[in-house]
C-alpha positions as CSV (number, residue, x, y, z in Angstrom):
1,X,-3.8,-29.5,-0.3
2,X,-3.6,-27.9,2.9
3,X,-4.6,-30.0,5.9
4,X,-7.3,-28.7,8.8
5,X,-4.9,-27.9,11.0
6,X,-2.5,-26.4,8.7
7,X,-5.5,-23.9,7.6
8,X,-5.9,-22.9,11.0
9,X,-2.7,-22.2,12.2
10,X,-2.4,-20.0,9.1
11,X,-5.9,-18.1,9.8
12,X,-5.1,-17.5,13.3
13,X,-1.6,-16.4,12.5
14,X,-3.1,-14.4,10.4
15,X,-5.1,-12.7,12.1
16,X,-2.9,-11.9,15.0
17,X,-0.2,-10.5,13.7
18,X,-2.8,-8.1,11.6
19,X,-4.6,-7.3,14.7
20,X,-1.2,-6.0,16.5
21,X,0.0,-3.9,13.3
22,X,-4.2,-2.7,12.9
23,X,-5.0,-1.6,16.2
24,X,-2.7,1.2,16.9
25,X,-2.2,2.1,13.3
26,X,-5.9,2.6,13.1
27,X,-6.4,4.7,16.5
28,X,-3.6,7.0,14.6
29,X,-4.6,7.5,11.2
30,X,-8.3,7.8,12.1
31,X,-8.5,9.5,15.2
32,X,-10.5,7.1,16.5
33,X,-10.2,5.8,20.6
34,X,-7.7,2.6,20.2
35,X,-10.8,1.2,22.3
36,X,-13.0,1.7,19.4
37,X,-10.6,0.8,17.1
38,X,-10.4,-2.6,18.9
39,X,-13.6,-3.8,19.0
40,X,-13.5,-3.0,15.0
41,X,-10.3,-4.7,14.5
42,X,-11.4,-7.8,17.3
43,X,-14.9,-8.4,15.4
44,X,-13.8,-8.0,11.9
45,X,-10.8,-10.3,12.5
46,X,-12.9,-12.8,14.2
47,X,-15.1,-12.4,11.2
48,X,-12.3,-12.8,8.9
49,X,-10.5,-15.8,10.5
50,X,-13.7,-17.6,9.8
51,X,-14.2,-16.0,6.1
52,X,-10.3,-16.8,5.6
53,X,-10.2,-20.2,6.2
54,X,-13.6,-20.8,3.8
55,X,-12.4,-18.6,1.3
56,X,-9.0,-20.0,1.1
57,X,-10.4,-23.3,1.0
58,X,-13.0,-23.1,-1.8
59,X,-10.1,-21.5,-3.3
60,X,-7.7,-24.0,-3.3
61,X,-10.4,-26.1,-4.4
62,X,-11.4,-24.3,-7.3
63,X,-7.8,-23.6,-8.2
64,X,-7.7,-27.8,-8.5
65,X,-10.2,-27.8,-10.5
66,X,-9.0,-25.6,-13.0
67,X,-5.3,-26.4,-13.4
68,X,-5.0,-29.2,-11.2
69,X,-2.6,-28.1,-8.8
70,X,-2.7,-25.5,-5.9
71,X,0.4,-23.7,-6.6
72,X,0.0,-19.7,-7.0
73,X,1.9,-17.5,-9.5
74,X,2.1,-13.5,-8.4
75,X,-0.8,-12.8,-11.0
76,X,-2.9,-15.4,-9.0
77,X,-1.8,-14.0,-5.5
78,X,-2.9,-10.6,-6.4
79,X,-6.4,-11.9,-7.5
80,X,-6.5,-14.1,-4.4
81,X,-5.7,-11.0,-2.5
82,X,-8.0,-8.7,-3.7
83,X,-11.2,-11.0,-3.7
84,X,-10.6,-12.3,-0.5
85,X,-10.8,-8.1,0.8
86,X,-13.5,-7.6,-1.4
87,X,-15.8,-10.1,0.3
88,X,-14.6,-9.6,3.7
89,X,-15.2,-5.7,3.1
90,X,-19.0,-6.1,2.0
91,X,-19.5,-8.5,5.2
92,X,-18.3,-5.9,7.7
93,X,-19.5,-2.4,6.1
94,X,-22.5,-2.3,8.1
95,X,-20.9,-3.9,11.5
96,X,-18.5,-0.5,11.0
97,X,-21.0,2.0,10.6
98,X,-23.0,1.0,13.5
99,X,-20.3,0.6,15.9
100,X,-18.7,3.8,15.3
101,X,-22.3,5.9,14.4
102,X,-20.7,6.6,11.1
103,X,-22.5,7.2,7.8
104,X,-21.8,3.9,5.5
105,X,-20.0,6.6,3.4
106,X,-17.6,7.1,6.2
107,X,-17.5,3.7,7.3
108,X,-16.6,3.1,3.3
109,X,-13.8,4.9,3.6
110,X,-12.7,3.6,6.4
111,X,-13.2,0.0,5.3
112,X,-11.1,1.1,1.9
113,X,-8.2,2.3,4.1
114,X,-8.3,-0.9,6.1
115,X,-8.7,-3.8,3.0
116,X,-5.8,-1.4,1.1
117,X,-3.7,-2.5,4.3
118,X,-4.6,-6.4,3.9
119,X,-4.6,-6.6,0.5
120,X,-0.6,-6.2,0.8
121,X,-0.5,-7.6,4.0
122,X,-2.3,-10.9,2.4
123,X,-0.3,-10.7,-0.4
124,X,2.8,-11.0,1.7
125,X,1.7,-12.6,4.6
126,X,0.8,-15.9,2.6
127,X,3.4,-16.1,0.2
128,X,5.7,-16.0,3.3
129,X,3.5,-18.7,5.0
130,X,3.7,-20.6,2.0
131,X,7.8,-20.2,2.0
132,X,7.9,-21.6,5.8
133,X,5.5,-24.0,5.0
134,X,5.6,-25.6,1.7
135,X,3.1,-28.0,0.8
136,X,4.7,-31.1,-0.6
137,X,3.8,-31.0,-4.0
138,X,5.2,-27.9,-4.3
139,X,8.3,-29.2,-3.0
140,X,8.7,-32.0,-5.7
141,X,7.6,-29.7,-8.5
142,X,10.6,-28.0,-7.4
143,X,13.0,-30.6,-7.6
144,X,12.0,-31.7,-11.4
């Protein structure tokens, strides 16, 4: 498994390089102040480096439990993806409508557009991280 410091160079990373693509993309496609778009981006991803590094761990834990390893197939990467947005898309709902005086209808939307984004982002982000930084195991499973 993945060591504490390990799990937070990959949640900060993470976040970073998702804020830089988020920020103007967002001010853009929603017409939005990049100000506005900002603050959204800086408190959900401060949010989500937090919900990333639990989530990912209670996942590699559970992901032990049941097949005794921590290695992810594509199948599993896509799951892994898509519940990790779900989650972080119910936490920050709210903090979106308020912000932006939005309905939660609008916010929604919004908040679609944006986990749509770091599904795939997610989806390659950490199967790249996991190229550059391959976990032992995985290394020797490799070799057999």
């Amino acid at each position: 498994m993945r060591s504490t410091g390990d799990r937070i160079r990959h949640a900060l990373s993470f976040e970073l390089i998702a804020l830089l693509i988020v920020t103007s993309a967002g001010a853009l496609l929603f017409g939005k102040p990049i100000f506005d778009i900002g603050v959204i981006a800086i408190g959900g991803a401060t949010i989500a480096t937090g919900w990333n590094y639990l989530y990912n761990l209670a996942f590699d834990h559970l992901m032990r439990r049941l097949t005794g390893g921590t290695r992810k197939n594509p199948a599993i990467r896509v799951a892994h993806a898509i519940l990790f947005e779900f989650g972080l898309l119910i936490v920050l709902l709210p903090f979106v409508a308020w912000y932006l005086g939005i309905s939660l209808w609008e916010a929604l939307l919004m908040d679609v557009a944006f986990a749509l984004f770091y599904v795939v982002y997610a989806f390659v982000f950490n199967w790249a991280y996991d190229r550059l930084f391959p976990l032992p195991e995985w290394r020797q499973a490799e070799a057999k």
